[in-house]
N, C-alpha and C positions, 0 to 999 in steps of 0.2 A: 110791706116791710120798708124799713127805713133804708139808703143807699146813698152812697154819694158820685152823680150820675154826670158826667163831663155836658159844659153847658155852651163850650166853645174854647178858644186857645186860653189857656192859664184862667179859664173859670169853672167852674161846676157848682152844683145844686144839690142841698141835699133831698132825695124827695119822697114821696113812699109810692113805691111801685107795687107791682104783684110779686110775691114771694113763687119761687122756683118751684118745681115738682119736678119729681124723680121719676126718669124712666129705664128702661131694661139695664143691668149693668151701670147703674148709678146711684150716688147718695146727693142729698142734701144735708150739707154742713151748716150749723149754728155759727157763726163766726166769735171768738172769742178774743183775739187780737191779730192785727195786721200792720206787718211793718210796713212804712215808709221806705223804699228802695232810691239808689241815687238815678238809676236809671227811670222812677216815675217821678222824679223832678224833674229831670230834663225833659223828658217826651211830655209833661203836660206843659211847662216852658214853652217847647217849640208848637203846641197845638200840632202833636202827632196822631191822638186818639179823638173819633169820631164824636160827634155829639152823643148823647145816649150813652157812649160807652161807659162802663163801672170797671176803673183799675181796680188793682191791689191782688199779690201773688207770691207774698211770706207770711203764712199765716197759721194758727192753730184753731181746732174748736170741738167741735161735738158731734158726732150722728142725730140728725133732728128726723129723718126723713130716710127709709131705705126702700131703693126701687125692686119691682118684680124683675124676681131669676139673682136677685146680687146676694151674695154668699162670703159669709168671716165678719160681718158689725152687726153692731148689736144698741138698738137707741141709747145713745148716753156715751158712747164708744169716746174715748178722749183722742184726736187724731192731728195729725199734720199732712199735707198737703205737697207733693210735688208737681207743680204748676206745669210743666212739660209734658207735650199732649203730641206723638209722633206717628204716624202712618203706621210704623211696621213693615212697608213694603218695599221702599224703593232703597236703591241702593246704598244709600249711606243707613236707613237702618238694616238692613242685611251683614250690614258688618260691624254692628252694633254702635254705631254712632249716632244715638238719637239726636242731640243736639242740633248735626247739621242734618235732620232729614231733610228732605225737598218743601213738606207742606207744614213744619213743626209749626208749633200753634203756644204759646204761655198762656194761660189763664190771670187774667188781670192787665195784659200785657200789649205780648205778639199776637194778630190775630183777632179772632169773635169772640172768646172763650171772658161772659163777665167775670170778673172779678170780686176779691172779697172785701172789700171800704164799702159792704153791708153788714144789715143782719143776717140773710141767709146765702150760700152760693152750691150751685149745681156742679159736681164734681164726676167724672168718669171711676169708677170704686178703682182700677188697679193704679191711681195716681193718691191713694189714702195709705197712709200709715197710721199706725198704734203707736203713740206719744206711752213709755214704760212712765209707771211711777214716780221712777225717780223723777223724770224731766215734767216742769212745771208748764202752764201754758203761754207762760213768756217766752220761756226754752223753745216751745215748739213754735214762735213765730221766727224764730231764727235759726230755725235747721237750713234751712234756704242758703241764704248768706254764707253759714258756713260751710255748707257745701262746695259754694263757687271757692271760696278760700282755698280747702281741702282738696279739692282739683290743681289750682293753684301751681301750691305745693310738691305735690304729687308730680307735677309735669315740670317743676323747677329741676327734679333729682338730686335734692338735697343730701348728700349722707353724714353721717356721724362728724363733727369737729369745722363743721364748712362754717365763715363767715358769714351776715346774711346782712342786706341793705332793705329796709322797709318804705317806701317813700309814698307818705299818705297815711295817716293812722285813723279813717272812718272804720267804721264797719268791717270791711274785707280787709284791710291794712290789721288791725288790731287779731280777731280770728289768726290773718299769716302769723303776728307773732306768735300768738300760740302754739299756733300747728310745725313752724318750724322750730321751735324748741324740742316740742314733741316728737320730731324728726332726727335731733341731733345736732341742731345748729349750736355750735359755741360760744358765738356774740351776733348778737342781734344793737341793729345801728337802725334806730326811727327817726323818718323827717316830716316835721308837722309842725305848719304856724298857729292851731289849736290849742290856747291853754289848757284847756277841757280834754282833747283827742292827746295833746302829748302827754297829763296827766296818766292817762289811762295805758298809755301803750309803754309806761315806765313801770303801773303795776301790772301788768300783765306778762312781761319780761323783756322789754328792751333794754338792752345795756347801758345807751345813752341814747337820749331824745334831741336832736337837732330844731333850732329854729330857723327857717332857711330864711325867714324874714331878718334876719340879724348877721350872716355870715354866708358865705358862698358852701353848700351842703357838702358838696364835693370833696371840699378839703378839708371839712371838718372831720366825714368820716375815714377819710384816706389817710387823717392823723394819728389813724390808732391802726387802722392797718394800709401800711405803706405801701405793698405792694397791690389791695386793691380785694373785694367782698370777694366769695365764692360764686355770689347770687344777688341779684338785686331785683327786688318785685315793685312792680309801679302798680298802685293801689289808689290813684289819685286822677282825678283829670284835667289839672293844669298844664300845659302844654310844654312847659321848662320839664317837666318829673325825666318824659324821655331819654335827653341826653344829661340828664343827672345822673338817672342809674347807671346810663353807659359808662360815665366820667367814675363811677365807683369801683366797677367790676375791674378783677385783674383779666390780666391775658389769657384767652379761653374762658371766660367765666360765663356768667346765664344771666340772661335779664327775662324776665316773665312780664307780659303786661297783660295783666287782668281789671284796671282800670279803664272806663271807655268814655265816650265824646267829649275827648280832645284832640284838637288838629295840630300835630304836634312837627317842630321844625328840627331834622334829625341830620347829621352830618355823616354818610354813610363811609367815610374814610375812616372818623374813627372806632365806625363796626368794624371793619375790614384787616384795618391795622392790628388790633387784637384780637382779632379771631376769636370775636364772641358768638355765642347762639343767642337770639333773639327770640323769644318763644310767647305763642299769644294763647289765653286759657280763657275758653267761654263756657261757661253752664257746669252739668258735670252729670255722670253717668250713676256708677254706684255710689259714689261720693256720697247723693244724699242717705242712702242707708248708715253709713257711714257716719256721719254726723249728728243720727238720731242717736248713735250705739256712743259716740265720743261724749255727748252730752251726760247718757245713761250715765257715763263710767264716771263723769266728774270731771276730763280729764280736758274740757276746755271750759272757760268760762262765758256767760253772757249780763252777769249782774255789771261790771264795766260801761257796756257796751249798750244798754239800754238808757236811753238818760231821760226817755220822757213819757207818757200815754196821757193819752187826748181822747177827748170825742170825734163822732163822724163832725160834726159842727164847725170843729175848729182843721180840718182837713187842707182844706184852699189857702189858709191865711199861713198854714204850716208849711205846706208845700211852697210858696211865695215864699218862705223868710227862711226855707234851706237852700233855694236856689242862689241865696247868697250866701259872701263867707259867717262862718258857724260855727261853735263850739259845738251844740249838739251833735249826736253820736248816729243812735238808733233811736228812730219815735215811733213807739206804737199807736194804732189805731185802736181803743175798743170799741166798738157797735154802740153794747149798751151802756155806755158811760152818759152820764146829764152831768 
């Protein structure tokens, strides 16, 4: 099968390996699309991932392949994939926090577990979901995504009528608008030097789209509420977003950072001084259920949010040219696209 197989720091190959086979309590998946995630730019950037290794871990596709003893698919089965692969034993999944188990593992990712930038990938069955109808197999390479979003949110404690500060309109920035409108939020305030990303996150429902490349963010949104957002979610990994959101929230307010590597310079007085909560959101739990059933319903969008599909081919020179600034959004990967 064709793959595209880490060849050393910020290179890979596409090559054709041996295709996976399924054993006890397993399928193999046809892959049908994979997104590009911001965190597999950076890690193949920094040459985090071993030679040999095969990313990619938002993805949708097929049942090609069902191992003996595995029970609920059926060849052809249209599925999505949560990449999170946990012990079950040790004490943080005991109390249901798979996320931080001790030995967690991503698939594409963290860990040994290949990923899907192939044609086929070996999956453990109770990490497969049934993609309904409604949701397309685009839809289903971004149940992921909005998952993390959806968590997000969830741990901001948004309720009905709050203020919301969006900072970063990629992928997870765009999704939060969504999801906090669908939450309640009143006005939604996005910061994005993207003409492409601010485009999107104005149709999607931000109230006003900021360019921070043209004015100090801070006070543009503090113009329309004086006293300062309910909530601000950092959604970016520029190293300025930090004390931006801070600079937005009022007194008691929330900042969520669900954005990650950046090393970021934070003035802990004026966390102090306003007695904010600082709140940091990784992965998510039933979220991804969640996100399959919000898609069902119509009730977030992904046609915005998609802006490109490629071949395995064109994977490296993708990866390279969103490690820098970008209007693209979300880039699919298809397998079998020529």
């Amino acid at each position: 099968m064709k793959a595209a197989v880490i060849a050393g720091k910020a290179r890979l190959r596409v090559e054709d390996i041996p295709p996976p086979t399924a054993g006890p309590d397993e399928l193999i998946i046809r892959v049908r699309y994979c997104g590009i995630c911001g965190s597999d730019v950076r890690m193949f950037a920094e040459g985090a991932f071993a030679p040999g290794f095969v990313m990619g871990h938002e993805f949708s596709g097929t049942v090609h392949e069902i191992g003996p003893g595995t029970k609920g698919f059926a060849p052809g089965d249209r599925v999505t994939v949560n990449p999170m692969l946990a012990c079950g034993t040790c004490p943080s999944c005991l109390r249901g926090d798979r996320p931080h188990c001790a030995s967690v593992r991503f698939l594409g990712s963290f860990g040994d577990l290949p990923g899907a930038f192939a044609e086929y990938v070996r999956v453990k069955a109770p990490m497969v979901r049934h993609l309904p109808g409604e949701v397309t197999d685009e839809e289903g390479a971004c149940v992921e995504p909005c998952a993390v979003s959806l968590r997000a949110v969830r741990r901001s404690g948004i309720v009905a009528g709050d203020a919301v500060a969006v900072f970063g309109a990629g992928p997870i920035g765009l999704f939060v608008i969504q999801l906090a409108r669908l939450a309640g939020a009143r006005a939604i305030y996005a910061v994005e030097p993207a003409p492409r990303r601010a485009a999107a996150a104005a149709r999607l429902g931000a109230d006003r789209v900021f360019d921070p490349s043209t004015g100090d963010p801070v006070r543009a949104v503090t113009s329309f509420v004086p006293s300062g957002v309910d909530v601000a979610f950092v959604c970016g990994g520029a190293p300025a977003l930090v004390e931006q959101a801070v600079g937005t929230v009022r007194v008691h307010g929330r900042v969520v950072i669900v954005g990650g590597g950046m090393t970021a310079q934070i003035v802990p007085e004026h966390w102090m001084w306003k007695e904010i909560d600082v709140t940091g959101s990784f992965a998510y739990l039933d979220e991804f259920d969640l996100a399959v059933e919000l898609l069902r319903q119509r009730r977030v969008s992904v046609g915005e949010i998609v802006s490109g599909v490629i071949p395995l081919e064109r994977l490296q020179e993708t990866l390279l040219a969103l490690a820098r600034p970008t209007s693209e959004i979300k880039v699919l990967v298809r397998p079998d696209m020529v």
